[in-house]
C-alpha positions in Angstrom: 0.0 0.0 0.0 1.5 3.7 -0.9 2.3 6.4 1.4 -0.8 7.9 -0.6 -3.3 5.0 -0.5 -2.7 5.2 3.5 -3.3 8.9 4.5 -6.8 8.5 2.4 -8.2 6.0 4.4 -7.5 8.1 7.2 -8.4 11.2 6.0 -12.1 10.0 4.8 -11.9 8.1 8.5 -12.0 11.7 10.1 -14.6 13.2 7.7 -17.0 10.0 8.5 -16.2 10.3 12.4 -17.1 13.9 12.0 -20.3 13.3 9.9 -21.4 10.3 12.9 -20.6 12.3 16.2 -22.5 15.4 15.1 -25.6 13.1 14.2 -25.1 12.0 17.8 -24.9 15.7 19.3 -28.2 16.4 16.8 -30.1 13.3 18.1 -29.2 14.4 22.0 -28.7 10.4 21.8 -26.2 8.5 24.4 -26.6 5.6 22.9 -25.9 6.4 19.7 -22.7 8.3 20.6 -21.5 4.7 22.3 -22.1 3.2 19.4 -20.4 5.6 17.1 -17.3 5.3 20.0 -17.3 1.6 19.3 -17.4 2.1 15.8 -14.6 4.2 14.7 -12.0 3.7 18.0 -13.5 0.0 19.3 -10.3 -1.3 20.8 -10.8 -5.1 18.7 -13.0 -4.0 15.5 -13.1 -0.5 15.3 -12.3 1.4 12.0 -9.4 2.9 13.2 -8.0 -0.2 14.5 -8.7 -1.9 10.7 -6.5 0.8 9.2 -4.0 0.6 11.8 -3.4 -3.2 10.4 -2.5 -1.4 6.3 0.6 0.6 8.4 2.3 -2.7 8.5 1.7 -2.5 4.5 3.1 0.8 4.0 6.9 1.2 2.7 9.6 1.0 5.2 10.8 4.4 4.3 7.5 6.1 4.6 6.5 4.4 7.9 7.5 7.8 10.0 5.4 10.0 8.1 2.6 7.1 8.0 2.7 6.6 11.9 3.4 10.1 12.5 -0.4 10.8 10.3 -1.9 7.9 11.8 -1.4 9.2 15.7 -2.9 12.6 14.4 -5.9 11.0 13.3 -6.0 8.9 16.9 -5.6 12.0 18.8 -8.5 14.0 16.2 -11.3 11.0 16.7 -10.4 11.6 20.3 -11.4 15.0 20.3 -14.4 14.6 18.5 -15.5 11.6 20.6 -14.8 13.7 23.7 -16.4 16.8 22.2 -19.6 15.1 21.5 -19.9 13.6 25.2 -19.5 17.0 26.5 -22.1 18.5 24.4 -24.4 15.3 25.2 -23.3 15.1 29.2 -23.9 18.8 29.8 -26.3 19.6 26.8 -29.1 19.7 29.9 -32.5 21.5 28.7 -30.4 22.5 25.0 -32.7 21.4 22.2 -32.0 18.7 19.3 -31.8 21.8 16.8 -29.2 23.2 18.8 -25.6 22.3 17.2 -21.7 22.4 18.8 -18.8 23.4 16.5 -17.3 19.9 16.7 -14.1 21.8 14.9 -13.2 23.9 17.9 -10.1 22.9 20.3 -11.1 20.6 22.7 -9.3 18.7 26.0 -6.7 16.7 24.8 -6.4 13.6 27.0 -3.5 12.6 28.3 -2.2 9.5 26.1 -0.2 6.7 27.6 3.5 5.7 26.8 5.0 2.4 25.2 7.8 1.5 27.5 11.1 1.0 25.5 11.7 -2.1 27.0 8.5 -3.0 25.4 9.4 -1.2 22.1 12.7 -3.1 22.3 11.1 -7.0 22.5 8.3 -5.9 19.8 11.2 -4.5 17.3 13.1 -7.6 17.9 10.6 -10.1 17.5 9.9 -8.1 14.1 13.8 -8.5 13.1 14.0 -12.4 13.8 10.4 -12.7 12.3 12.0 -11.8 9.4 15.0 -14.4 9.8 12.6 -16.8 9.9 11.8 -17.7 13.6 9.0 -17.9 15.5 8.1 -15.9 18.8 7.1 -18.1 21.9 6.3 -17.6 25.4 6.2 -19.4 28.2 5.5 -20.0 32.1 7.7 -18.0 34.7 7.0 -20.1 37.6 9.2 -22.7 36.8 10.2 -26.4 38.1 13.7 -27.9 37.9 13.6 -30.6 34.9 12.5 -27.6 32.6 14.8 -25.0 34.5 17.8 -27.1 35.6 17.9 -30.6 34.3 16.8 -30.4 30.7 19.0 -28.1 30.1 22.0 -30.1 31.7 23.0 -28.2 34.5 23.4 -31.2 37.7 22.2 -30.8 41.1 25.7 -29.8 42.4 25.6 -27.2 39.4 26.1 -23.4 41.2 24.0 -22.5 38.7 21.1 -24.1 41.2 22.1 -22.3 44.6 19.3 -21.1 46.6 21.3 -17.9 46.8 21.2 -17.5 43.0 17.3 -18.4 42.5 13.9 -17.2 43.7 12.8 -20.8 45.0 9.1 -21.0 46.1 8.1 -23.5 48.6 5.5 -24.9 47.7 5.9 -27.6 49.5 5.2 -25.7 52.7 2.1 -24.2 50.7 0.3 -27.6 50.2 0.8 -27.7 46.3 2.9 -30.5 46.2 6.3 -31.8 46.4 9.6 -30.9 44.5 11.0 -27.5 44.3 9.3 -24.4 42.3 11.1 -21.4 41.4 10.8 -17.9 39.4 12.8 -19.1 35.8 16.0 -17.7 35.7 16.2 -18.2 31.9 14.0 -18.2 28.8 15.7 -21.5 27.7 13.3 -22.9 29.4 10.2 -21.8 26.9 12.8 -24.2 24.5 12.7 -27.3 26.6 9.0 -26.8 26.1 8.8 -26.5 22.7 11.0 -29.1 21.8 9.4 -31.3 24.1 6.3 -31.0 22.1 7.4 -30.3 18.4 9.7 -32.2 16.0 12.8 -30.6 14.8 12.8 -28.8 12.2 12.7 -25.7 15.3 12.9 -22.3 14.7 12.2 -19.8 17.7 13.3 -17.1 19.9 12.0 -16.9 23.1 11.3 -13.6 25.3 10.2 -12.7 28.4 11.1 -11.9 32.2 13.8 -13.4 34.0 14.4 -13.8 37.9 17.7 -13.2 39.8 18.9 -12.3 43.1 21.4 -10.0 42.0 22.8 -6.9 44.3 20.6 -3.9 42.0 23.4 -1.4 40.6 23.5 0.6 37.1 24.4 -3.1 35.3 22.1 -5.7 37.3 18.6 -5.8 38.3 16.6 -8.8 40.0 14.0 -8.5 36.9 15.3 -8.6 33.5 13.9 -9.6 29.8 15.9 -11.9 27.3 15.7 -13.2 23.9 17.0 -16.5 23.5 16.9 -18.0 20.2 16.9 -21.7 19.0 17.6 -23.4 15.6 17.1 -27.1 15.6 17.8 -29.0 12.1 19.9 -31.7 10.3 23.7 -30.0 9.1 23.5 -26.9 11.3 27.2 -25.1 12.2 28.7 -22.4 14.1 28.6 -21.2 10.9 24.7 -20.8 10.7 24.8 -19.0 14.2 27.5 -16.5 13.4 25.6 -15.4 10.2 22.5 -15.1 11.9 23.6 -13.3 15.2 25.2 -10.5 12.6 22.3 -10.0 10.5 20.2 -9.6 14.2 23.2 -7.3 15.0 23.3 -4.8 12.0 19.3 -5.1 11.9 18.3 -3.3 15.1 21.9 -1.5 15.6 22.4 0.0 11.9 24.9 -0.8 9.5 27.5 -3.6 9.2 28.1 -4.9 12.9 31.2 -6.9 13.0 30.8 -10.9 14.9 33.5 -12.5 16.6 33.6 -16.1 18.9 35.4 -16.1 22.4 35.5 -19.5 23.7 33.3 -20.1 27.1 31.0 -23.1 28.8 27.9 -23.1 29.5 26.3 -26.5 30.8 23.7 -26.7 27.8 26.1 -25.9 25.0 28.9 -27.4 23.4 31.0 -25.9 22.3 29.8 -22.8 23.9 31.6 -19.1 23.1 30.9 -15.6 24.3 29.9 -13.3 21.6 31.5 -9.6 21.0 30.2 -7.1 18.3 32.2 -4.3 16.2 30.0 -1.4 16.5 31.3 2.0 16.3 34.9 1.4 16.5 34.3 -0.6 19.7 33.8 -4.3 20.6 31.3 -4.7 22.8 30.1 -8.1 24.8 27.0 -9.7 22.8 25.7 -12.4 24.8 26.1 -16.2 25.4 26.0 -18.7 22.5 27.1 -22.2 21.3 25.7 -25.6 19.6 22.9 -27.5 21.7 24.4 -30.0 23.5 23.8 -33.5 23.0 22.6 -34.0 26.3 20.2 -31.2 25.9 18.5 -33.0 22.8 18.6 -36.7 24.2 16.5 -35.0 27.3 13.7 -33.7 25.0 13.6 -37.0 22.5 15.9 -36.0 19.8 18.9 -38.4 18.4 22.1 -36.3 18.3 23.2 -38.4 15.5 20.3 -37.0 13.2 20.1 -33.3 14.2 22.2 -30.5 15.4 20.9 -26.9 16.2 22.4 -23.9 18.5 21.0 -21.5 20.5 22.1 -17.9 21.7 21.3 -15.6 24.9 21.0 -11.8 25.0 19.8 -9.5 27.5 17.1 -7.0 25.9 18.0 -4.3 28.6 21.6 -4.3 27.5 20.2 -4.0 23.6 18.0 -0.9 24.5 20.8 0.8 26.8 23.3 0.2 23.9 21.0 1.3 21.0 19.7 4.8 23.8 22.8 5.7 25.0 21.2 4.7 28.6 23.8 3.9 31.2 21.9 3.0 34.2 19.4 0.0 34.1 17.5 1.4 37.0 16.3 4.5 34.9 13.7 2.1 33.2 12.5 0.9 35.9 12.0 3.9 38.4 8.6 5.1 36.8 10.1 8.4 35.7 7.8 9.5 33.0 9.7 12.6 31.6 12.5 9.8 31.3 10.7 6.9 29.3 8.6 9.4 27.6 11.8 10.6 25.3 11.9 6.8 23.6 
């Protein structure tokens, strides 16, 4: 759809909005301003939400002026909608021949915010929806085959100090027996998946995480993390490098330059820590390596017949990086004049 094709449909939006609310004002008639409301700015079927889905169709280049349009025409059916239940509400003894200037300035309401940590998960899940993988989500209270074992990390891992997790006892609580805990990883939503599907897999997985960590500008107990998975016959390091560059220079900009470190991590092997090349400066990526055989004979795959890999990135540490924002506690203290600039 053109740039063109777009700002029609809104345009003759307005001028049919306009033409409905003032029938509503003439006819004194609540109901049939509710049902003109539900009409043009009905959160599921309005019209406004029907051309909302055509900005998706617009050119890439023309999006800003698109969404920038699209917002004023929000913002105008707002107006008019609150304009009409003004002159409705507090019409009192005025008579149905009696008409309001529906063109005149009227109270703008003040319009909520979409978090940029928000805006940062729904831009990435856009970028690796167009590599080809699917978004999944999963449960945050977590148990230890799906948060622990699965993913081969042993009892007398560290990784499973109480210290280090958010255990609930629900044992104490008369749920049952076995330990509970708030997931400390998103690889879990991959245990799940696989559990249930047959390879060929293609995900990422996002979502809150849970850790006791001391709160300073780096770490917070909360955080969000995108953890991709690729499960098939033939698949390399190769595969992973290639796609963790073109998720690199798709939400930073311009060529981002990959390179391996070697590491461990319990469910890869071999496992590397990732660094990107981006303005002059390398810069720690996240976690990464090939599923580990161990990891696939859990879920009911034969190593011998498929490979995959996965990676692990923090979606805080993407925002910050991409803002310029050098405290992680600044998107979490409620500042609104702060989260109000992304």
């Amino acid at each position: 759809m053109s740039l063109n094709d777009f700002i029609k449909q809104l345009d003759d939006l307005v001028e049919s909005a306009a033409h409905s609310f003032e029938n509503a004002i003439r006819e004194v008639d609540k109901q049939i301003l509710e049902e003109t409301r539900v009409e043009y700015l009905g959160a599921k079927s309005g019209k406004l939400k029907e051309v909302q889905k055509n900005l998706g169709k617009v050119p890439k280049d023309d999006k800003p002026v698109a969404g920038k349009r699209f917002n004023e025409v929000k913002t105008r059916l707002e107006e008019l909608f609150q304009s009409a239940t003004e002159a409705i509400m507090g019409g009192g003894g005025k008579g149905k021949s009696e008409k309001l200037d529906v063109t005149l300035p009227g109270v703008r309401p003040r319009l909520g915010h979409i978090h940029p940590i928000t805006q940062t998960i729904d831009e990435l899940k856009d970028i690796m929806g167009r590599l080809g993988f699917s978004a999944v989500e999963g449960p945050e209270i977590e148990d230890d085959w799906h948060n622990f074992e699965a993913l081969n990390i042993p009892l007398e891992h560290p990784a499973r100090d109480p210290l280090d997790n958010f255990y609930l006892n629900v044992a104490a609580s008369g749920t049952g027996g076995g330990n509970q805990l708030m997931r400390s990883q998103t690889s879990t939503v991959q245990i799940r998946v696989m559990e249930n599907h047959k390879p060929p897999i293609r995900i990422v997985s996002l979502g809150r995480v849970y850790r006791p960590d001391e709160i300073d500008a780096t770490h917070y107990a909360m955080f969000h993390q995108i953890e991709g998975l690729l499960v098939d016959t033939n698949v390399t390091m190769a595969d992973l490098k290639y796609v963790l560059r073109l998720f690199a220079s798709s939400y930073l900009g311009g060529d981002v330059e990959i390179r391996f470190r070697p590491s461990f991590f319990p469910f890869t092997e071999p496992s590397v820590e990732v660094d990107m090349r981006w303005q002059d400066t390398w810069l720690e990526f996240g976690g990464a390596g090939m599923v580990d055989p161990n990891v696939l004979k859990a879920v009911g795959y034969d190593p011998e017949e498929v490979t995959g890999f996965a990676f692990g990135l923090g979606v805080e540490r993407l925002c910050m990086r991409r803002h310029g924002i050098h405290d992680i506690r600044y998107l979490y203290d409620s500042n609104t004049k702060f989260l109000a600039q992304f």
